[in-house]
Backbone as CSV, one residue per row, in Angstrom:
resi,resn,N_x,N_y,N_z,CA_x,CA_y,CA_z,C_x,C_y,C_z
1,UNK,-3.049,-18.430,-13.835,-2.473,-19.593,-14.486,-1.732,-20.430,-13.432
2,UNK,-2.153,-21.533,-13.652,-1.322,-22.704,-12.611,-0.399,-23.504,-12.898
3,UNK,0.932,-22.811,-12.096,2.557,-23.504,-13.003,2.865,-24.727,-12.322
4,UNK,1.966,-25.327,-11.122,2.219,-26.271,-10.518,0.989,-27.317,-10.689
5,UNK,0.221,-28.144,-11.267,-1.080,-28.260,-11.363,-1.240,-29.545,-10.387
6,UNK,-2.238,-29.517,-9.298,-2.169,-30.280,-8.489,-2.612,-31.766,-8.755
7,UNK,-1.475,-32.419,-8.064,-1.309,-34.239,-8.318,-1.248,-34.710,-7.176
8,UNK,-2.547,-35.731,-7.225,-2.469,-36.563,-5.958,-1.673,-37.258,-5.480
9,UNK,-1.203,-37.264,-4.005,0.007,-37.527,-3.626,-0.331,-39.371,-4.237
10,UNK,0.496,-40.508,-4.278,0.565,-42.099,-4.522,1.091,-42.372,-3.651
11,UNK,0.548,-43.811,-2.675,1.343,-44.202,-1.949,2.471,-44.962,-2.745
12,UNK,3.688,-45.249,-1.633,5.110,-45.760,-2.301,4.887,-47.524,-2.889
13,UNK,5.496,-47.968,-3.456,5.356,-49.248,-3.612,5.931,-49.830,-2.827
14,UNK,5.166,-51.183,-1.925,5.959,-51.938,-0.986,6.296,-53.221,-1.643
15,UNK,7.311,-53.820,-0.598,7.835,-54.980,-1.024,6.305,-56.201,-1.048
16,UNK,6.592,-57.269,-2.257,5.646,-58.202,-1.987,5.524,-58.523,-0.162
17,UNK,4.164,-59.231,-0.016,3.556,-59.530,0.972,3.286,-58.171,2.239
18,UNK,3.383,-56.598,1.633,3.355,-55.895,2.949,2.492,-55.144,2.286
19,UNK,2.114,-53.451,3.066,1.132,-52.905,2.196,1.867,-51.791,3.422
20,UNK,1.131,-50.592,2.411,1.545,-48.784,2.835,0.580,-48.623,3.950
21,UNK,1.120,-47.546,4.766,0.049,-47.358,6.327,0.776,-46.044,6.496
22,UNK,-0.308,-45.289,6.320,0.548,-43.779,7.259,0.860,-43.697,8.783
23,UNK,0.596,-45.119,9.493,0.806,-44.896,10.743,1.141,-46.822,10.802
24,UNK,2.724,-47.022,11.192,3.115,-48.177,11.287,4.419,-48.223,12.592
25,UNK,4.238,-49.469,13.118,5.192,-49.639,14.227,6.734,-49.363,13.584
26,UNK,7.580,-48.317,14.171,8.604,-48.173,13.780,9.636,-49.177,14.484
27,UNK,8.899,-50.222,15.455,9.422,-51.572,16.024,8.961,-52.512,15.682
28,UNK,8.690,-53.070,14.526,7.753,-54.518,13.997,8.211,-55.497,14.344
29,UNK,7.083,-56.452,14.453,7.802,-58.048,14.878,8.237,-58.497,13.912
30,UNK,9.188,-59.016,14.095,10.183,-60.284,13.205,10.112,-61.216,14.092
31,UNK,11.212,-62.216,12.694,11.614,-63.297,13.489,12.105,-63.621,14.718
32,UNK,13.033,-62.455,14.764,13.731,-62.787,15.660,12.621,-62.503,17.270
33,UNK,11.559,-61.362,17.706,10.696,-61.326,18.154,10.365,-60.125,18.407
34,UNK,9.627,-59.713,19.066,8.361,-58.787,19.240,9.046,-57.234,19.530
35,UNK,8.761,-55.638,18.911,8.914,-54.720,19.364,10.015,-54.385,19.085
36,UNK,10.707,-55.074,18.095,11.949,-54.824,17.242,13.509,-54.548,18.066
37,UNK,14.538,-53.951,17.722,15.805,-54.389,18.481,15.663,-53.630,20.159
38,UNK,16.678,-54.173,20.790,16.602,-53.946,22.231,16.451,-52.066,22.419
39,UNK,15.829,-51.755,23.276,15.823,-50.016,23.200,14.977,-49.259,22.023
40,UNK,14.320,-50.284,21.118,13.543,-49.570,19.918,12.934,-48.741,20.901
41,UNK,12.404,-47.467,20.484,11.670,-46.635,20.805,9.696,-46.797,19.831
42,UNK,8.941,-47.165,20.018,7.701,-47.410,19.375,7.526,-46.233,19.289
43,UNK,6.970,-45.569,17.686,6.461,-44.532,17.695,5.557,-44.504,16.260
44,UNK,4.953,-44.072,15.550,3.772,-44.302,14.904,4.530,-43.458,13.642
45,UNK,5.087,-44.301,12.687,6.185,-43.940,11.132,5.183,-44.376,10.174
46,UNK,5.507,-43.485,8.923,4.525,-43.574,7.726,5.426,-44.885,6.931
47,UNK,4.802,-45.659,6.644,6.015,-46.972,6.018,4.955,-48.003,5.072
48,UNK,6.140,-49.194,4.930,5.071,-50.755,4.463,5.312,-51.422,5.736
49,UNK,4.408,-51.941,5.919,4.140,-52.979,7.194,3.831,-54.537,6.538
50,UNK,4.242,-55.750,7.360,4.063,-57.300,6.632,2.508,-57.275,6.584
51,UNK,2.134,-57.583,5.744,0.282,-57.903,5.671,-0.165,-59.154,6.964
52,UNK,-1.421,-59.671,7.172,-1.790,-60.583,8.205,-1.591,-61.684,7.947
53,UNK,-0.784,-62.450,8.557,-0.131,-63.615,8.459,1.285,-64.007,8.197
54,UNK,2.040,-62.553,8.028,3.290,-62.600,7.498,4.216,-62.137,8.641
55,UNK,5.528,-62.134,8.674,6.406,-61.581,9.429,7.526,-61.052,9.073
56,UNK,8.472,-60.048,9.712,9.373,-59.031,8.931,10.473,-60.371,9.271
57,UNK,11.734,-60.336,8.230,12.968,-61.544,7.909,13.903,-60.789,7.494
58,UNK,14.827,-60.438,8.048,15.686,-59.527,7.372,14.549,-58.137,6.628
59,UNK,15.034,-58.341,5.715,14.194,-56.930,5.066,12.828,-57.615,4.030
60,UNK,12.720,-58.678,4.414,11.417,-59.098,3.475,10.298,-59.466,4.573
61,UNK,8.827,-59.896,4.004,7.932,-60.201,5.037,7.833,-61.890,4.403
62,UNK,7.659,-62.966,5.455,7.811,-64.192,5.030,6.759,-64.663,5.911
63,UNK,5.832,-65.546,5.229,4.656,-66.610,6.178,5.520,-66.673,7.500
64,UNK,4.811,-66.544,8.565,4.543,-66.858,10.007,5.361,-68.161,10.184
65,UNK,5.176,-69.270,9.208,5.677,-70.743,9.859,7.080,-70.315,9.161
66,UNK,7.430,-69.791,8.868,8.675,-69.824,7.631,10.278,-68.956,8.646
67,UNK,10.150,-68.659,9.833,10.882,-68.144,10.792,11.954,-69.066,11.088
């Protein structure tokens, strides 16, 4: 008998304009620019990333011209 019955893991819900990636820059570009704050270390984090055309703004992803 199975007291645990197996459930497929769901990815998390991301904020509008980004999407789930088991492998995402733990330094994303923003506005402010490329490879995230001074000393980020790049390393490959399960997260939401901005979709193509968008960019990280504080904690939201906002159109490219919108910086």
């Amino acid at each position: 008998m199975d007291l645990f019955p197996l459930v497929p893991p769901t990815a998390p819900t991301c904020p509008p304009n980004s999407s789930y990636s088991l492998c995402v820059s733990s330094c994303p570009e923003t506005c402010l620019g490329t490879g995230g704050p001074p000393g980020c270390e790049d390393v490959c984090v399960e997260g939401c990333e901005c979709n193509p055309g968008f960019i990280l703004s504080d904690d939201k992803c906002v159109p490219l011209g919108c910086c």
